[in-house]
mmCIF file of the C-alpha atoms, coordinates in Angstrom:
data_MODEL
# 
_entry.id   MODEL 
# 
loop_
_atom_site.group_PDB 
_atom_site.id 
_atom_site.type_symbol 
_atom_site.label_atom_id 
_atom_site.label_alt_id 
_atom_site.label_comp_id 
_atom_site.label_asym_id 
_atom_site.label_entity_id 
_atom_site.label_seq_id 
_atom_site.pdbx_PDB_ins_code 
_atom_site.Cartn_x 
_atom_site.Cartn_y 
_atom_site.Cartn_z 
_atom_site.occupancy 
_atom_site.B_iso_or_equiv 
_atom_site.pdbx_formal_charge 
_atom_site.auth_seq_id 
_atom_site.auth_comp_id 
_atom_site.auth_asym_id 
_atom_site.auth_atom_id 
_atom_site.pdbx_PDB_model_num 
ATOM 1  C CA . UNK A 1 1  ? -8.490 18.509  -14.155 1.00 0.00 ? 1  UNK A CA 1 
ATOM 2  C CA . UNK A 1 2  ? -5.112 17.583  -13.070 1.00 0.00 ? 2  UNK A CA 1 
ATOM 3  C CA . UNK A 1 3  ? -1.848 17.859  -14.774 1.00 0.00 ? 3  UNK A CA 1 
ATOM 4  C CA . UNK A 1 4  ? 1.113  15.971  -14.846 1.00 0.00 ? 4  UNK A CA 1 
ATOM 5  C CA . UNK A 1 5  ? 2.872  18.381  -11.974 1.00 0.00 ? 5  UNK A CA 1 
ATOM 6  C CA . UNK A 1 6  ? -0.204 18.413  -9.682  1.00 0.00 ? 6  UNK A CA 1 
ATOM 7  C CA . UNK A 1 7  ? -0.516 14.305  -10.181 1.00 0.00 ? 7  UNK A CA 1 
ATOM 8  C CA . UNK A 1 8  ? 3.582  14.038  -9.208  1.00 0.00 ? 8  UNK A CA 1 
ATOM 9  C CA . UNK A 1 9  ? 3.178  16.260  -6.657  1.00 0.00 ? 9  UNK A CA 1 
ATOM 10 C CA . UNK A 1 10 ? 0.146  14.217  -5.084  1.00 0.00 ? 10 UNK A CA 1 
ATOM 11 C CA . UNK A 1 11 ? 2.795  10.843  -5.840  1.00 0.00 ? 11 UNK A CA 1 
ATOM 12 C CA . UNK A 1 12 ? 5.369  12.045  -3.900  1.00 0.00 ? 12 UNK A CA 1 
ATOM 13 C CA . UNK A 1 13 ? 3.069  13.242  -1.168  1.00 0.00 ? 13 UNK A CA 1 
ATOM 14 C CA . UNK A 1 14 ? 0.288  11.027  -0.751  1.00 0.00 ? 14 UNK A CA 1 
ATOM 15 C CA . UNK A 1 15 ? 2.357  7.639   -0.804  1.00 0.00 ? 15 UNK A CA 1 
ATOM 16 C CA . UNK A 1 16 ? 4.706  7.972   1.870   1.00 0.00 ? 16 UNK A CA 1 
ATOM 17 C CA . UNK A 1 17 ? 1.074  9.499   4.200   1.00 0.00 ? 17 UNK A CA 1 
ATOM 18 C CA . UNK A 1 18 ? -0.518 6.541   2.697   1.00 0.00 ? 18 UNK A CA 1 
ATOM 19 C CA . UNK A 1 19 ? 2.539  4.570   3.916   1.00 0.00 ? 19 UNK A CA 1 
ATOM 20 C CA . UNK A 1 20 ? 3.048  5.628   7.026   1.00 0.00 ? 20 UNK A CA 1 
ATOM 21 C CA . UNK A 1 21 ? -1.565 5.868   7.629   1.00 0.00 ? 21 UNK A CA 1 
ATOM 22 C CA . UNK A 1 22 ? -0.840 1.515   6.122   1.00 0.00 ? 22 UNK A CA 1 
ATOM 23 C CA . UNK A 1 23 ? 1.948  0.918   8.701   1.00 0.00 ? 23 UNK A CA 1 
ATOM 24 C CA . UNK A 1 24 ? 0.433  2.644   11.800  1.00 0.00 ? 24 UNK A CA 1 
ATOM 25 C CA . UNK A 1 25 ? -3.102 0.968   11.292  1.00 0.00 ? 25 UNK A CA 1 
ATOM 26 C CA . UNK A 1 26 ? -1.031 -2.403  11.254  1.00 0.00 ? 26 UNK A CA 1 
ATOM 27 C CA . UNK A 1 27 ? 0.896  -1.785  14.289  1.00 0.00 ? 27 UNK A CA 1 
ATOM 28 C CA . UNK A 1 28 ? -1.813 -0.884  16.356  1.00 0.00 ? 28 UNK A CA 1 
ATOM 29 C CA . UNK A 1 29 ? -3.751 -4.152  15.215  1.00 0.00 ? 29 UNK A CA 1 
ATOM 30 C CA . UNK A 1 30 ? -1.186 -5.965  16.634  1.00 0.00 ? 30 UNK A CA 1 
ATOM 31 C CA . UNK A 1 31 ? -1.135 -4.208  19.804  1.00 0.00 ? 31 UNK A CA 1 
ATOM 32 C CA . UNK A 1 32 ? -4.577 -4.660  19.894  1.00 0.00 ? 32 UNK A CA 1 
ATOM 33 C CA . UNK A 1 33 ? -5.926 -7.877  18.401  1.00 0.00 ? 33 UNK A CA 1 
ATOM 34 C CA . UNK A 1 34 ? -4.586 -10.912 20.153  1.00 0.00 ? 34 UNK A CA 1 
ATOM 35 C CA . UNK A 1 35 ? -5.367 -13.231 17.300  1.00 0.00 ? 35 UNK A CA 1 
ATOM 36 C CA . UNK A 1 36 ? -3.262 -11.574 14.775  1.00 0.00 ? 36 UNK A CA 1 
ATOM 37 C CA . UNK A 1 37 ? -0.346 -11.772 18.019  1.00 0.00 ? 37 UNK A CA 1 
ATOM 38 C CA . UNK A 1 38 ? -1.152 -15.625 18.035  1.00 0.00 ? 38 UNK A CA 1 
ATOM 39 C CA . UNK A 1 39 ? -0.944 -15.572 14.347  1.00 0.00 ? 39 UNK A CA 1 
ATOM 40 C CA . UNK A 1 40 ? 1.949  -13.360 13.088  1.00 0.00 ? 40 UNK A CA 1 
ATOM 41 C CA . UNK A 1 41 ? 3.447  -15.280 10.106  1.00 0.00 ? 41 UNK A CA 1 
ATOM 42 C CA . UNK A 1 42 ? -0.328 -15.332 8.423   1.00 0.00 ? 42 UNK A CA 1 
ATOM 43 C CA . UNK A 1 43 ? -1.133 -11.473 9.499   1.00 0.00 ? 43 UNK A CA 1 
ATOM 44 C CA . UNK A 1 44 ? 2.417  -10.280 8.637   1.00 0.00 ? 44 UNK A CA 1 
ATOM 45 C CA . UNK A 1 45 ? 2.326  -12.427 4.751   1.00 0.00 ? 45 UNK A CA 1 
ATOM 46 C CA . UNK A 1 46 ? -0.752 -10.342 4.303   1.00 0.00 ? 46 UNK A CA 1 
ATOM 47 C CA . UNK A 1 47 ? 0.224  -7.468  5.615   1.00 0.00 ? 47 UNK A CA 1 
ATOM 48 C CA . UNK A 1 48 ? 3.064  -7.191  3.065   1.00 0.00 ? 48 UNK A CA 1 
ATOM 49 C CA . UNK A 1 49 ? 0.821  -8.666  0.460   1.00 0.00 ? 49 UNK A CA 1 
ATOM 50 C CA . UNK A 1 50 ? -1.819 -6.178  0.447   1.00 0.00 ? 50 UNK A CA 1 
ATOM 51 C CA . UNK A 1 51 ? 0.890  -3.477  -0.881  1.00 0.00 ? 51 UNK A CA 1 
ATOM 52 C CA . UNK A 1 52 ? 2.618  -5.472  -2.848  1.00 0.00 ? 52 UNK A CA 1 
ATOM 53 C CA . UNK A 1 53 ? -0.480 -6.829  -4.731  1.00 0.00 ? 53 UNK A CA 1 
ATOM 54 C CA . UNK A 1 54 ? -1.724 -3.198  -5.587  1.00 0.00 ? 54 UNK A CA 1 
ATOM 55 C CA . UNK A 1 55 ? 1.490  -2.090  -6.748  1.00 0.00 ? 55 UNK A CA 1 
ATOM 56 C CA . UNK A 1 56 ? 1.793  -5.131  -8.913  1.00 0.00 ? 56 UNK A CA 1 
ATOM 57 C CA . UNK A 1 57 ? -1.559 -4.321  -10.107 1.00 0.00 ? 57 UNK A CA 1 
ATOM 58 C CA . UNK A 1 58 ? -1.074 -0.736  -10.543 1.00 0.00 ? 58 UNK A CA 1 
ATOM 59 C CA . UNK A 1 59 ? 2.202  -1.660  -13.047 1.00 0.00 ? 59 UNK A CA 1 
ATOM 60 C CA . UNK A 1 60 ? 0.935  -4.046  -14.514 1.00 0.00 ? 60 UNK A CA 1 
ATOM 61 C CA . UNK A 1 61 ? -1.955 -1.606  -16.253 1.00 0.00 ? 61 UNK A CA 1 
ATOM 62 C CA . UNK A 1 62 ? 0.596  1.117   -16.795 1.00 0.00 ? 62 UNK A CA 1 
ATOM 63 C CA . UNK A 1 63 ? 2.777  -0.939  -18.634 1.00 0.00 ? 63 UNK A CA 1 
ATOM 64 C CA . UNK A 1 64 ? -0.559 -1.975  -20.623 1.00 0.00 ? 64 UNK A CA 1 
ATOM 65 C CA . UNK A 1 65 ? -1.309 0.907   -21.207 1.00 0.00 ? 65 UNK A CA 1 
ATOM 66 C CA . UNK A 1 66 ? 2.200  2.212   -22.701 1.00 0.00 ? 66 UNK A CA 1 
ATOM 67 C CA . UNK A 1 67 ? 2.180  -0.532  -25.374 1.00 0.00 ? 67 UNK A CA 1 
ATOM 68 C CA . UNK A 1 68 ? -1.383 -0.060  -26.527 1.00 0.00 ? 68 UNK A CA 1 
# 
């Protein structure tokens, strides 16, 4: 079971290596795909959306969960 050190520790490990695992799969599917090249305003909206969407997600059941 995991306490509240262990789980900050993993938070302010694993997200900027989740980051930085995010950011390098994205750059080398544009160096590699030529459709999301021909496509970069689509491919780059969801590429920013993908993150964004989970963190909204992710606060949005915290702060559920603080005023239950």
């Amino acid at each position: 079971m995991m306490n509240s050190d262990n789980k900050f520790a993993l938070l302010v490990i694993g997200t900027p290596l989740i980051g930085l695992i995010y950011c390098g799969i994205g750059i080398s599917l544009m160096v590699t795909n030529e459709t999301i090249r021909q496509h970069a305003l689509i491919s780059g909206a969801i590429f920013i959306l993908v993150p964004f969407s989970i963190a909204a997600i992710i606060w949005i059941r915290a702060s559920a969960k603080a005023y239950k």
